[in-house]
SEFIBA-792321 format. One line per field, with one value per residue (C-alpha): residue in one letter; y, x, z. Coordinates in nm, 4 decimals, padded with zeros to 6 digits. Example, Ala and Ser with C-alpha at 12.3 -4.5 7.8 and 13.67 -1.06 7.14 Angstrom:
SEFIBA-792321
aa: [A:S]
c2: [-00.4500:-00.1060]
c1: [01.2300:01.3670]
c3: [00.7800:00.7140]
end
This chain:
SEFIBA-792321
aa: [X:X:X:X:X:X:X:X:X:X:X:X:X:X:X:X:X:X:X:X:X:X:X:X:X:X:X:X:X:X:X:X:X:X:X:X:X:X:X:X:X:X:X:X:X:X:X:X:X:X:X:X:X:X:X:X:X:X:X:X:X:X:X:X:X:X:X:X:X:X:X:X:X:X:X:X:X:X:X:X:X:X:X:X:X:X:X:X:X:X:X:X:X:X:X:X:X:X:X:X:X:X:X:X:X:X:X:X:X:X:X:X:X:X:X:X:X:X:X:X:X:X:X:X:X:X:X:X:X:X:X:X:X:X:X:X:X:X:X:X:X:X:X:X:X:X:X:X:X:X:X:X:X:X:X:X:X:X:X:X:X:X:X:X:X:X:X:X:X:X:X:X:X:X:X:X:X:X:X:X:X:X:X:X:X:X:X:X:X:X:X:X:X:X:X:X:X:X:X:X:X:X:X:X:X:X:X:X:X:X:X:X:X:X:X:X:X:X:X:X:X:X:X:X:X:X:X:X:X:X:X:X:X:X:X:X:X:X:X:X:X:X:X:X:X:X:X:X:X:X:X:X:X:X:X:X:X:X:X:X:X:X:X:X:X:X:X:X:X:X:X:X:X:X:X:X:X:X:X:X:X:X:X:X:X:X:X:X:X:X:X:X:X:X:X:X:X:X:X:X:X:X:X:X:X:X:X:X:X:X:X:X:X:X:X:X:X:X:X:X:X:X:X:X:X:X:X:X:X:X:X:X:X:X:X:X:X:X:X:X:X:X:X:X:X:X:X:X:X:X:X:X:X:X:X:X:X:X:X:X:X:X:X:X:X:X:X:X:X:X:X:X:X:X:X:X:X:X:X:X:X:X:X:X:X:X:X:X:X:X:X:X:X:X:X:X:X:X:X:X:X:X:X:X:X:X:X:X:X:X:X:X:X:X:X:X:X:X:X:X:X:X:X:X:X:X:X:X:X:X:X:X:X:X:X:X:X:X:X:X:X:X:X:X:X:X:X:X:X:X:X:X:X:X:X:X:X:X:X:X:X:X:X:X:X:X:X]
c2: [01.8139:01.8586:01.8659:01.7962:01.4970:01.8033:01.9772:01.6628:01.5902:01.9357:01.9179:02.1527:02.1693:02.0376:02.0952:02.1371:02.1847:02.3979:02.5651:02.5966:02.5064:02.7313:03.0620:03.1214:03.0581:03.2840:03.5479:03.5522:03.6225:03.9251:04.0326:03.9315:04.1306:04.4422:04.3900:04.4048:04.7155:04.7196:04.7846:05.1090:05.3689:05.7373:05.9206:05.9268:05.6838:05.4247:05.0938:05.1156:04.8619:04.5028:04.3252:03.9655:03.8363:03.4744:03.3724:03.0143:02.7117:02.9406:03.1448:02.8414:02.6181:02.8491:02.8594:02.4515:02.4168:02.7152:02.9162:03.2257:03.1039:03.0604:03.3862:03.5648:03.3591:03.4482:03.7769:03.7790:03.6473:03.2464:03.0191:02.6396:02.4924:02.6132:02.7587:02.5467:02.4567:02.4307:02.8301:02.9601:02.9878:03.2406:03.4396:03.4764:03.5349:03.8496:03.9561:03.9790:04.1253:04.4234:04.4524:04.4419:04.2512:04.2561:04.0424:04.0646:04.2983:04.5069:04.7935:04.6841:04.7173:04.7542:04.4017:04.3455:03.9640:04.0500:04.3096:04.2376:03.8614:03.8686:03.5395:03.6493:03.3640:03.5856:03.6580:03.3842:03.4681:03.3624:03.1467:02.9198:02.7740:02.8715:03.2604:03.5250:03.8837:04.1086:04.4368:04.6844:05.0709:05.3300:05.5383:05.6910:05.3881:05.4672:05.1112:05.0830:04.7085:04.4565:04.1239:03.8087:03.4184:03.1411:02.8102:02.5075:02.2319:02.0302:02.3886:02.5190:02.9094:03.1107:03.4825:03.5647:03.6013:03.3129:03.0692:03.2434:03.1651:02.8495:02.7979:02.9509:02.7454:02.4040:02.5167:02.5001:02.2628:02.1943:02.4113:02.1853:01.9603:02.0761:01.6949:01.3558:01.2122:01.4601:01.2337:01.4511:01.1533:00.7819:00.6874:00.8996:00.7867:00.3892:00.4567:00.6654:00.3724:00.1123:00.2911:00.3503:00.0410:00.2550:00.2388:00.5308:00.6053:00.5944:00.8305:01.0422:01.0682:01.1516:01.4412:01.5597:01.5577:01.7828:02.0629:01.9428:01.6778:01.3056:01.2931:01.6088:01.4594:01.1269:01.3880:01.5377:01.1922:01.0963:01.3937:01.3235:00.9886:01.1082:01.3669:01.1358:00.8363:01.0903:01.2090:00.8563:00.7812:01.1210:01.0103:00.6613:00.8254:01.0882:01.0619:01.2971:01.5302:01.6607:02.0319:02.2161:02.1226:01.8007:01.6319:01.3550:01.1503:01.0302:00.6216:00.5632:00.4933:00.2545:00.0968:00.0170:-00.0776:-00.3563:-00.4375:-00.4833:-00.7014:-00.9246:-00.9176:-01.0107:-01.2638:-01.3874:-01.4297:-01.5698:-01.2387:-01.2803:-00.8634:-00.7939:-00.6150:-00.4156:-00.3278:-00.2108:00.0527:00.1862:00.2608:00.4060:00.6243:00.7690:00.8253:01.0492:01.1802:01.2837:01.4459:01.6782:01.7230:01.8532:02.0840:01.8812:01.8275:01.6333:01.6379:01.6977:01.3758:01.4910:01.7150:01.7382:01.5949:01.2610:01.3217:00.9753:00.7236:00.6936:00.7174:00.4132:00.2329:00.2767:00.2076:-00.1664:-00.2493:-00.1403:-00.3830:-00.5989:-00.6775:-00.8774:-00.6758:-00.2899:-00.0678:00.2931:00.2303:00.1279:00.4247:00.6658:00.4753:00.4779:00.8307:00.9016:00.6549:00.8042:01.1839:01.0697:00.9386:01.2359:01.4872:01.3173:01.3877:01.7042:01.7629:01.6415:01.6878:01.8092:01.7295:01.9737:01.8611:02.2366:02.1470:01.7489:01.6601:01.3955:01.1742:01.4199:01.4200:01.0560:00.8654:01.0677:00.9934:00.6196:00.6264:00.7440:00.5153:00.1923:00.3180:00.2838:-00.0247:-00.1951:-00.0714:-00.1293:-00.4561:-00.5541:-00.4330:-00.3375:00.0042:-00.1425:-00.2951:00.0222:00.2057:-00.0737:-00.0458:00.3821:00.2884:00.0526:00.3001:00.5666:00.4419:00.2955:00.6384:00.8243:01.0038:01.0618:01.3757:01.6256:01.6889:01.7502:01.7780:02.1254:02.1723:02.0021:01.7430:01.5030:01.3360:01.1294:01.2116:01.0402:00.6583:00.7573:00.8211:00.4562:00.2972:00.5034:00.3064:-00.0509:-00.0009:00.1111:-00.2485:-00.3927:-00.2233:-00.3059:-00.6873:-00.7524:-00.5427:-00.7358:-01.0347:-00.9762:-00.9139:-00.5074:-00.5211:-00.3596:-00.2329:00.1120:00.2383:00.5402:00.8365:00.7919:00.7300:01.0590:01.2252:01.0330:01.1987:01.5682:01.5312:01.4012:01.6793:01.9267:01.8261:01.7673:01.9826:02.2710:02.1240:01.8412:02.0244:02.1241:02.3628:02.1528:02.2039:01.8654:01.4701:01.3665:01.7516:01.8502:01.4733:01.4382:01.7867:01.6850:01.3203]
c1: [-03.6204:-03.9182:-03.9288:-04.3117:-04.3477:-04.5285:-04.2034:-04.0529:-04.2738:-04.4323:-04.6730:-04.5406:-04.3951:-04.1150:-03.8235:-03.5995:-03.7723:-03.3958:-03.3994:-03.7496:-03.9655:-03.7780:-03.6693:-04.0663:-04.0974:-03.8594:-04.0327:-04.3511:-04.2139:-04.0554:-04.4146:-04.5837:-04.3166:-04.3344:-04.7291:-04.7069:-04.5820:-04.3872:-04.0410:-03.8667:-03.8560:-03.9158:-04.1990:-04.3753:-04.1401:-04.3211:-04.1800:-04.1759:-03.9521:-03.8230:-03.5509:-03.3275:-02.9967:-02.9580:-02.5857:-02.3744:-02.5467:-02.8529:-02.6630:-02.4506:-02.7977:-03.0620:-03.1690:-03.1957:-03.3629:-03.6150:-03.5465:-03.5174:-03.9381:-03.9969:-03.9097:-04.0988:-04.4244:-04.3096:-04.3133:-04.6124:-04.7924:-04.7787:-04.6734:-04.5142:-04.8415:-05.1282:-04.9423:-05.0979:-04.8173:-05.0244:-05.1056:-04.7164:-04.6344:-04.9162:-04.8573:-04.4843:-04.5222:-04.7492:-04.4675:-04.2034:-04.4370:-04.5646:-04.2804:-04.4917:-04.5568:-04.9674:-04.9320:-05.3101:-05.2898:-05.0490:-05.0059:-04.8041:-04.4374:-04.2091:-04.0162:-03.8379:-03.7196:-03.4083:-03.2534:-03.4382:-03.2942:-02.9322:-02.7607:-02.4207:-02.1787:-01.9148:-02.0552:-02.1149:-02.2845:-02.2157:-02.4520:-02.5355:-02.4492:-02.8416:-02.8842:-03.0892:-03.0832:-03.4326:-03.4685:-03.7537:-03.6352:-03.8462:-03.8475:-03.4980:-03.3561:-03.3093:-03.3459:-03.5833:-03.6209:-03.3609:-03.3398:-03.1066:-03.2882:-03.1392:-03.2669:-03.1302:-03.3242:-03.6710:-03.7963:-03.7220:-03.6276:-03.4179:-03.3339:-03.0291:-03.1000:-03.2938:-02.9973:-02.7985:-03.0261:-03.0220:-02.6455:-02.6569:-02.9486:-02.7335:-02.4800:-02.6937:-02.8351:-03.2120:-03.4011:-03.6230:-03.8800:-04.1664:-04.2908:-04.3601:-04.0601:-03.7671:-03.5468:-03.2309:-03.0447:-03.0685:-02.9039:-03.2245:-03.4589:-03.4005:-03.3910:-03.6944:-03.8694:-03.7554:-03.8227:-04.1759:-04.2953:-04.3629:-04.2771:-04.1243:-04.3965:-04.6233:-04.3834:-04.3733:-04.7244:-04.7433:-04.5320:-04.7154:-05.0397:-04.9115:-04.9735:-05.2537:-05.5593:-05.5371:-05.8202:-05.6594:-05.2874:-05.4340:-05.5819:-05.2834:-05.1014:-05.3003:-05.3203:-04.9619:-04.9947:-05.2332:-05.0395:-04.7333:-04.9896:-05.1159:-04.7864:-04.6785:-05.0084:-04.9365:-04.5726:-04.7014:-04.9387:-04.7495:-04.4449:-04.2512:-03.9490:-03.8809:-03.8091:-03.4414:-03.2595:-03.1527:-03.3891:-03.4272:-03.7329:-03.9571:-03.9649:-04.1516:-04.4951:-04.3307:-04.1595:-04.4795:-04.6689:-04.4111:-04.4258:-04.8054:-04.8007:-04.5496:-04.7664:-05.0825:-04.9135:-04.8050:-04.4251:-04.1336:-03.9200:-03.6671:-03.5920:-03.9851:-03.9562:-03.7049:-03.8291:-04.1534:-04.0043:-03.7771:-04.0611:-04.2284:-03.9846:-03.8771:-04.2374:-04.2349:-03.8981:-03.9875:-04.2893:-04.0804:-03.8065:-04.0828:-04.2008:-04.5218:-04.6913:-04.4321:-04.4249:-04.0667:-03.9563:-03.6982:-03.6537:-03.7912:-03.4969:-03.5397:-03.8470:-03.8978:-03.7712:-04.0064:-04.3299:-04.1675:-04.0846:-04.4628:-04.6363:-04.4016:-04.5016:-04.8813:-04.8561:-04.6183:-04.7367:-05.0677:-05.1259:-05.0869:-05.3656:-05.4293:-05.3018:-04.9616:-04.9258:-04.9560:-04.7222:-04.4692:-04.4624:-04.4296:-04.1240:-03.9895:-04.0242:-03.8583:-03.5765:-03.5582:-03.5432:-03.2451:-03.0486:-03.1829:-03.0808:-02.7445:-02.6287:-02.8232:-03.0652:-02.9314:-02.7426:-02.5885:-02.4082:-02.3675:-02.3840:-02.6822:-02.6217:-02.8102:-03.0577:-03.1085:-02.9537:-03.1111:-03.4483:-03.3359:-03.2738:-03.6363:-03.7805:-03.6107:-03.7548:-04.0379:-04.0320:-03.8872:-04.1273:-04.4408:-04.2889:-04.3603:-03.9647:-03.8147:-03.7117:-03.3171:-03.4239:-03.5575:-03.2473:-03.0339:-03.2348:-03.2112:-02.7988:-02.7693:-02.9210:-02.7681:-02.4219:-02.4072:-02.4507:-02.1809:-02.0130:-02.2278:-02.1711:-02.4644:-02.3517:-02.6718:-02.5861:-02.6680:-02.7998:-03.1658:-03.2907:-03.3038:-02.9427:-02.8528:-03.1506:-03.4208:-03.2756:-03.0357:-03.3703:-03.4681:-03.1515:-03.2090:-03.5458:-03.3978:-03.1416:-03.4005:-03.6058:-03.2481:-03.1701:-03.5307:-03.5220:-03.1659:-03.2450:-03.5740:-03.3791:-03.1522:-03.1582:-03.1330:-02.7935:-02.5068:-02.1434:-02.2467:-02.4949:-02.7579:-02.5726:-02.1923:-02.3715:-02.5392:-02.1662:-01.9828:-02.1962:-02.1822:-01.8186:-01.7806:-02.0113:-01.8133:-01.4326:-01.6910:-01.5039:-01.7928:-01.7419:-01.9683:-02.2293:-02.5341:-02.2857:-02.3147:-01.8910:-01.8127:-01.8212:-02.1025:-02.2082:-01.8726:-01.7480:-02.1334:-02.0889:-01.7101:-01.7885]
c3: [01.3291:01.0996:00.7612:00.5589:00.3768:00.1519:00.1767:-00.0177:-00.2648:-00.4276:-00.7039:-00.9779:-01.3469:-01.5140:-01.6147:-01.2524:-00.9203:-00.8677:-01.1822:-01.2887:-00.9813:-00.7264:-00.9379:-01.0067:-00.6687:-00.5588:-00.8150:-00.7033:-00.3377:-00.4986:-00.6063:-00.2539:-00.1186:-00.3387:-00.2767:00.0814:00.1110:00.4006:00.2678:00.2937:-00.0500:-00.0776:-00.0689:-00.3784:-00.5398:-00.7874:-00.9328:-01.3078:-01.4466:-01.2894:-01.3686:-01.2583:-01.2901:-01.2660:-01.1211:-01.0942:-01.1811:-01.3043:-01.5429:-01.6558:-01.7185:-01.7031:-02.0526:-02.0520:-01.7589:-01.8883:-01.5989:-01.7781:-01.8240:-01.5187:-01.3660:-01.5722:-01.5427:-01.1560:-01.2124:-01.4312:-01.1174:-01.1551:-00.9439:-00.9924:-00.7743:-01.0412:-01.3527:-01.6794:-01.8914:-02.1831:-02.1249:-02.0939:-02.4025:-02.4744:-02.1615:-02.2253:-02.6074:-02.4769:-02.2773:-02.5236:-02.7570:-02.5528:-02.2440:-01.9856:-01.6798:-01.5599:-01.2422:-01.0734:-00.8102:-00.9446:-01.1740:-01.5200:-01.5200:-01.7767:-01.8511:-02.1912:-02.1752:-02.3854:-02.1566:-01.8037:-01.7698:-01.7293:-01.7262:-01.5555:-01.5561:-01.4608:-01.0828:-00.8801:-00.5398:-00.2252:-00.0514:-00.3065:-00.6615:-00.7382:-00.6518:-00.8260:-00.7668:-00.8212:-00.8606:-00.8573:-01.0176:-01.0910:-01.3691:-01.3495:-01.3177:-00.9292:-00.7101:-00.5287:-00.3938:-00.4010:-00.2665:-00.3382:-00.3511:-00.3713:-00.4802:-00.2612:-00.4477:-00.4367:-00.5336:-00.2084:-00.1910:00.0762:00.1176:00.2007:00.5481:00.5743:00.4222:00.7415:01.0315:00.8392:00.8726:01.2331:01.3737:01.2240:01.4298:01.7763:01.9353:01.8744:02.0899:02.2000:01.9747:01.8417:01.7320:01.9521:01.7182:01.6136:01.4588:01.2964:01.1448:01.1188:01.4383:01.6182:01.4051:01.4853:01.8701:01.8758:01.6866:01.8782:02.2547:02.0795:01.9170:01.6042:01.2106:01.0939:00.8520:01.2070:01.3761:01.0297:01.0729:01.4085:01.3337:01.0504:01.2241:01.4901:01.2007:01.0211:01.0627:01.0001:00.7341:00.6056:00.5663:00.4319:00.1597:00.0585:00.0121:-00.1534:-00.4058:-00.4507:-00.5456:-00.7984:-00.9210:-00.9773:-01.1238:-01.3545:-01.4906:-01.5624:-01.7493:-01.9725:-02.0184:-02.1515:-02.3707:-02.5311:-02.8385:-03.0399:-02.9711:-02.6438:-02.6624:-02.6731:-02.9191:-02.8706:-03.0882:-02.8279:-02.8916:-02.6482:-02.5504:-02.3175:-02.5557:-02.7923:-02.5027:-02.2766:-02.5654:-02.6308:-02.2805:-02.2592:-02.5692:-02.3954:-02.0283:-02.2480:-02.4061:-02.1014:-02.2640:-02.0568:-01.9484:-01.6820:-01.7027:-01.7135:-01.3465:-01.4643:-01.8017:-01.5958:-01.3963:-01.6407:-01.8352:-01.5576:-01.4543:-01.8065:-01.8740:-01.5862:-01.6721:-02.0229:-01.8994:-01.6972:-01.9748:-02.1455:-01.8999:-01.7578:-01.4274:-01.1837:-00.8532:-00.7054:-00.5087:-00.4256:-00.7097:-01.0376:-01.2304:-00.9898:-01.0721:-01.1755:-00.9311:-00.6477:-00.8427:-01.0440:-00.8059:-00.6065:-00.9714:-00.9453:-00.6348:-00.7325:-01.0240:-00.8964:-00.5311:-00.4846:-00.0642:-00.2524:-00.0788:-00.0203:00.3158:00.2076:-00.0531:00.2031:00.4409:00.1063:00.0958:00.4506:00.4790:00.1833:00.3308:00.6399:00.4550:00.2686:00.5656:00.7087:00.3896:00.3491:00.6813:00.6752:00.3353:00.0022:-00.2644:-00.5078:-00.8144:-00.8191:-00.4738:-00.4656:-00.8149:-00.8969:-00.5965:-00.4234:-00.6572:-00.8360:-00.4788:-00.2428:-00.4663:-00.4828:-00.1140:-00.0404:-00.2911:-00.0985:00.1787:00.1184:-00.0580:00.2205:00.4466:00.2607:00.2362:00.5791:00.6890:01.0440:01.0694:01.0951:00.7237:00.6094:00.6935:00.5405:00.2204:00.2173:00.2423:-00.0089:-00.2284:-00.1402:-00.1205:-00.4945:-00.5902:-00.4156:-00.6658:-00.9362:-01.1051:-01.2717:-01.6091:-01.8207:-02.1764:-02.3420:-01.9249:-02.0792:-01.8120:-02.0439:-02.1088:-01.9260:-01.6408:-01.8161:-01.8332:-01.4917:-01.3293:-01.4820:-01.2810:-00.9717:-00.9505:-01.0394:-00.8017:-00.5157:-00.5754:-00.5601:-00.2544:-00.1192:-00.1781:-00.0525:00.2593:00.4028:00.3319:00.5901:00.9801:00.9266:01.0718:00.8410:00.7834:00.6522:00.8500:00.6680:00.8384:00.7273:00.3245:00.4136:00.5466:00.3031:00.0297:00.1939:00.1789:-00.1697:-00.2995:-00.1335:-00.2734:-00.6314:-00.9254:-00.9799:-01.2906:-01.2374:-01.0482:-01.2991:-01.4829:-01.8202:-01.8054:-01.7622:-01.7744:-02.0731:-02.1121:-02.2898:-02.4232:-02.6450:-02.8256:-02.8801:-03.0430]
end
């Protein structure tokens, strides 16, 4: 099994690498596709107008989550990679002002915002809580291209016919592996690194640079790293009110500015580890709430977590080098592949334990690995994450990222130090072992009330508006 470690951790905007990442995603595919001509329509036939109807957890949270944005800065030709946030709201005031679409490349379609976006509670589809429907007419209204996405989380976009090989291809066995190391699950993972002598971040590596160089993977780690450094140092730096509606103000500023007076000071504060990645991680989270730069890890709205926790052990941790940041990440991406694998990152199907744990998980990892751990320590801490989060629910109020993401994302990285320190303290060895967390949390997810999946119709979501 191979996953990326830049499948896991994707540099794009905020607010939801499901909602907001992954449906521009999945619209500028629509244009590549309608681009590349290769899809049946009759002769002569022209696209005039497109259109999209958002379904499930899209329709329910869409507007929140800006997805309703996000499509149509797809379809106007951006993508999540290189759009500039601080352009969008010119482009898409353009668009509702003249109804059309001018994607580079292709001619200008007709596209009024109102009418074009439909938000269709009422229809949920079948593969996925997350699916979107496209369509391409001409100019009697005739169809002329169709094609269903869905998004399964950490910005990552299927057709429908890819989300069925998916499904068949998890039902046989591996075909043979296509990397030195092609751990599947935990259990693999620790034999192949003890019959090796390896870490897992070196047998992470060795898989990744079966596809690309080593000086060129070192590059893109550490472009991550910067990415996520840089959106903390924005979150710290900015203040006001976070956008939708909520009127929820931004902390993070006044709070790390309290915190630095303290370190200068050189005050007595038994919490100060704690109080340092909080910070960290709602800076980051408020960044994305407020549709900044974040880089999905696993997904944008656990945004926060594992850049927290790397930005502790960076001020925390006298040995912190380049060299161990990129063996963070790596660890972190493997951990993340096995629940990927096995389960789900997507608050829409598992409710936040896929998002916040798995992100905790990773960010233990890591931790325990860059703290000199044994791969049966690593795999301790990713379970002691992961496990006190089993059951959490996704119930964004008013479907904004924002409560109670921001401060859970806060938790998600105290509890990954906790995990972390109580883990390389021991021997490795464990009741719960990594894989039956990982089942445990499938499971869970899938007897999870739709309620409390990213559909804003339960749990904190309905009991705020009601108080």
């Amino acid at each position: 099994m191979f996953l990326s470690v830049f499948d896991l951790f994707k540099i794009g905007i905020g607010p939801s690498s499901s909602h907001t990442m992954g449906p521009m995603t999945a619209a500028a595919r629509f244009l590549d596709e309608i681009a590349e001509d290769k899809w049946p329509r009759p002769q002569g036939a022209r696209i005039s107008r497109l259109s999209v109807s958002l379904h499930g957890s899209l329709a329910f949270t869409g507007i929140g989550h800006a997805t309703d944005r996000a499509v149509i800065l797809g379809l106007a030709g951006e993508r999540p990679e290189t759009v500039d946030p601080d352009q969008s709201e010119t482009l898409l005031a353009q668009i509702h002002e003249e109804h059309k679409l001018r994607p580079d490349g292709h001619p200008a379609y007709d596209f009024n915002p109102e009418n074009d976006v439909v938000f269709d509670r009422k229809q949920p589809l079948p593969g996925h809580a997350n699916g979107m429907v496209f369509q391409a007419l001409d100019a009697d209204e005739r169809v002329l291209l169709r094609r269903v996405y869905y998004s399964v989380g950490g910005g990552f976009v299927v057709t429908e016919e890819e989300l069925q090989r998916q499904k068949q291809a998890a039902e046989r066995p591996p075909s043979g592996p296509e990397v030195p190391y092609p751990f599947a699950n935990a259990k693999q993972m620790l034999a192949m690194a003890e019959e090796s002598g390896l870490t897992i971040a070196e047998m992470k590596r060795a898989n990744e640079e079966v596809f690309r160089s080593r000086a060129e993977l070192d590059e893109g780690l550490d472009r991550i790293w910067d990415a996520m450094e840089s959106c903390i140092e924005r979150g710290l730096s900015q203040e006001g009110i976070m956008p939708g509606g909520l009127k929820v103000r931004r902390r993070a500023k006044q709070l790390h500015a309290r915190l630095e007076e303290d370190w200068q000071q050189n005050k007595p504060n038994p919490l100060m580890a704690n109080d340092w990645l909080s910070v960290f991680a709602m800076a980051v989270n408020e960044e994305n709430a407020s549709g900044g730069r974040v880089v999905t890890a696993p997904t944008n709205g656990a945004a926060g977590v594992v850049p927290a926790v790397m930005r502790y052990w960076k001020k925390f941790h006298v040995d912190a080098d380049v060299e161990g940041t990129r063996d963070f990440l790596l660890t972190a991406a493997a951990i993340g592949g096995i629940v990927k694998t096995n389960a789900s990152i997507s608050g829409a199907e598992v409710g936040c334990q896929g998002e916040v744990g798995s992100a905790s998980a990773m960010a233990a990892a890591g931790l325990a690995a860059v703290m000199g751990g044994t791969p049966e320590q690593i795999e301790n801490a990713a379970e002691i994450a992961l496990e006190h989060h089993l059951g959490m629910t996704c119930d964004p109020v008013a479907g904004l990222v924002q409560v109670p993401c921001i401060e859970r994302n806060a938790l998600g990285a105290v509890k990954a130090v906790t995990a972390a320190s109580l883990a390389v303290k021991g021997d490795g060895k464990h009741f719960v072992s990594l894989d039956v967390a990982i089942e445990t949390m499938r499971q869970t997810g899938h007897d999870m009330s739709e309620r409390y999946k990213e559909t804003s119709q339960g749990g904190l979501a309905v009991n705020v508006v009601e108080c």
